[in-house]
N, C-alpha and C positions, 0 to 999 in steps of 0.2 A: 749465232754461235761464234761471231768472228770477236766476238763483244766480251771481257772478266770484268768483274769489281774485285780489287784488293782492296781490305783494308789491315792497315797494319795496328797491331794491340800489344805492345810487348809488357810485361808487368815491369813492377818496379819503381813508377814514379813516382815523384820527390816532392814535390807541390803537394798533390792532392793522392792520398795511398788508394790505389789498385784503384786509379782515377779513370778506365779505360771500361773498367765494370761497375762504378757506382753507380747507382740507383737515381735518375733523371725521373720526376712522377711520375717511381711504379718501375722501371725497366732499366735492365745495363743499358749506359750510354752507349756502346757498342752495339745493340739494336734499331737504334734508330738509323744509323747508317747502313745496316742488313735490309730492316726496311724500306726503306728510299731506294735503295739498289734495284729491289726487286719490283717497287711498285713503278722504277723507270723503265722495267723490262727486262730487264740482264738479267738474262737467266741462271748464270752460274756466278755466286757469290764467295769468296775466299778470303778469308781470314789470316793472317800469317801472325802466331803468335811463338812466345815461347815458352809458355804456360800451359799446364794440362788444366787447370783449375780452366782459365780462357777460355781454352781451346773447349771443353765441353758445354762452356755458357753460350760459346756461337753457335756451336752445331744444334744446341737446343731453338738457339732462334734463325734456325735456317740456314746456317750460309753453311761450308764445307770447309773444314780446318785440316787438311791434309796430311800436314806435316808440324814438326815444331820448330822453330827455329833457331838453329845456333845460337849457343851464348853472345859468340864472341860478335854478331849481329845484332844484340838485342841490348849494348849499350847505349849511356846518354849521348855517347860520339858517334854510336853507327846512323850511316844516311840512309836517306830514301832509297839512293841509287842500289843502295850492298841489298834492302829486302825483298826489291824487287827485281833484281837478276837472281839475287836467291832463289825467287819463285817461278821465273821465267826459267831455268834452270831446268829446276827440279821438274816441272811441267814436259818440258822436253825430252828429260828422260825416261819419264816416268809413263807420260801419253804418247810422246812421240811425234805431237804436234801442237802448235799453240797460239791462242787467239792473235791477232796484232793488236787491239787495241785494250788499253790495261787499264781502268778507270778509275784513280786513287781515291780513294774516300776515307777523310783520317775521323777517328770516332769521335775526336774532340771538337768537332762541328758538327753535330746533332740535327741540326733541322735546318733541312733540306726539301726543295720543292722538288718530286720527280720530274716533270714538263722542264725546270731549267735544267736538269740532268743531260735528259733528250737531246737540249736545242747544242747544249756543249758536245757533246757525242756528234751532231750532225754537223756542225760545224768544222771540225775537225776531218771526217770524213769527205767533209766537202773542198777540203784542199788537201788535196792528197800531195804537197811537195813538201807540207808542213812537217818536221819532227812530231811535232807534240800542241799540250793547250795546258794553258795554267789560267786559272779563276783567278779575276784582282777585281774590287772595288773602288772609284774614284776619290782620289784622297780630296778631303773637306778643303785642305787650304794646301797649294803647291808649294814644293820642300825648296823649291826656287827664292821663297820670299825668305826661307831660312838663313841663317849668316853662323861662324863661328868668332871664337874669339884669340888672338893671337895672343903671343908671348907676353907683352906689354900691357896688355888689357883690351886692346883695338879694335873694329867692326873689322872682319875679313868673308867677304863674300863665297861661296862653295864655287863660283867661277870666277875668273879674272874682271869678264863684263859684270859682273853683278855689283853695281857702287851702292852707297851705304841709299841712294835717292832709287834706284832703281828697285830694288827690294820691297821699298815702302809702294812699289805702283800696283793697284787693282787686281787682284788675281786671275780678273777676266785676260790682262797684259799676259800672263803666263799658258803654258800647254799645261792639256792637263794630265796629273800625273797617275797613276793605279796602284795600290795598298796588294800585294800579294796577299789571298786567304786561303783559308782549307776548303774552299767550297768543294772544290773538285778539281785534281789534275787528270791529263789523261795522257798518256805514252801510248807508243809503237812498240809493239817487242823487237819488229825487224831494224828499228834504229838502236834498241839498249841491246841485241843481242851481239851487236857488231861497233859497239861504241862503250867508251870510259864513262857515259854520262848519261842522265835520264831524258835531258829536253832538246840538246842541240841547239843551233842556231836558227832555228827557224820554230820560236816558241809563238803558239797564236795567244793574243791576249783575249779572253774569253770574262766579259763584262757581268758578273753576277751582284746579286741582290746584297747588301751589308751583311755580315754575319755573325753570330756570334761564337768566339774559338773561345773553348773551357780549359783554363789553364788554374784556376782558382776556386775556391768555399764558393766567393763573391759572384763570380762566372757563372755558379748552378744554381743560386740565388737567383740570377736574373736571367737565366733560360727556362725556370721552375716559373715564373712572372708568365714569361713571354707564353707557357707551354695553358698558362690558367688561367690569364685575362685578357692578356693585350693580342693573341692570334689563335686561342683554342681554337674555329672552326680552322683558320689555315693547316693547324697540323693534328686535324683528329684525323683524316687518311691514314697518316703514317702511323699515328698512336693505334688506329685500329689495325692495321698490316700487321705490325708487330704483336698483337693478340693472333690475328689467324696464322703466326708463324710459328707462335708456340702452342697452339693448338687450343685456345683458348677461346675460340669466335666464332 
């Protein structure tokens, strides 16, 4: 009970319309991360949209939509930070008490393993000096080997040491670097409820699987692939969760 999933749903986007409820084989994309929530155990699942259309398609699949959320939150400049003190907020006055650990799960990354849920959750828990945990994947080639270009036309390295020879060395020569995803973040309330910001300085990096973030036609194209040939048994748990959530199974 010390444990929420947020996920945030606001309408209105621009890419792809009411890209947060289209239809993923069969189900609002925003199900599947209701799913996954519940099948990692979090018992209380929250929604923060600013839609009543939204707002009834989560509660139909489970999760609890509260409240709606302010306009002036639900722009393409409102951040992470404004929706979820929003709800940590609202919670507080509303319950009067509130979980610490806040589980982000944005809908636009659909498929999701519960187990790596978990081990982020426990991880996090396991260092309790930490702020927070954000999800990144190893970038293929380090942004180290990268270079720009100056005024003149020039190699200009992104460090002083980086010469036009050093750049061209091996990538194994390089650290490696991590690709921020939506896999999953996770927050303190007791650090955003007393801070400007969501992660702090003491963000753990939390190493999850490649993922794919649906921002495009092309994006639901190739999660519609991923959902039909290349990992149907990996994510027929979830596609079946989200029948028993609607009452379908």
């Amino acid at each position: 009970m010390n444990t929420i999933a947020i996920i945030p749903a606001r309408s209105g986007s621009k890419g792809v319309s009411d890209k947060n409820i289209k239809l993923l084989d069969g189900y609002p994309l925003i199900a599947y991360s209701i799913a996954a929530a519940v099948l990692a155990g979090i018992e209380r699942v929250w929604v923060s949209t600013d839609s009543e259309r939204y707002r009834t398609i989560a509660q139909e699949y489970g999760a609890e939509a509260p409240f709606l959320r302010p306009p002036e939150l639900s722009t393409d400049a409102s951040t992470d930070y404004e929706f979820l003190r929003h709800a940590i907020d609202w919670m507080v006055q509303q319950e009067g008490e509130v979980p610490e650990y806040w589980v982000h799960l944005r809908p636009t990354t659909p498929l999701r393993e519960p187990n790596t849920l978990r081990e982020a959750l426990a991880m996090l828990e396991n260092h309790p000096e930490a702020d927070s945990l954000r999800s990144a994947h190893p970038a293929p080639e380090s942004p180290f080997k990268w270079f720009l270009r100056d005024k003149d036309g020039y190699f200009r390295g992104l460090r002083p040491a980086l010469t036009s020879e050093k750049v061209n060395l091996p990538r194994q020569q390089f650290p490696t670097m991590y690709i921020p995803d939506g896999y999953v973040d996770i927050v303190r309330s007791s650090y955003v409820r007393h801070n400007p910001d969501l992660h702090g300085a003491r963000m753990l990096v939390f190493e999850s699987p490649v993922c794919t973030e649906i921002d495009s036609s092309e994006d639901f194209q190739y999660s519609e692939f991923q959902l039909s040939k290349q990992a149907s048994q990996k994510y027929q748990p979830l596609q079946e969760q989200i029948l028993r959530l609607y009452g379908r199974l």
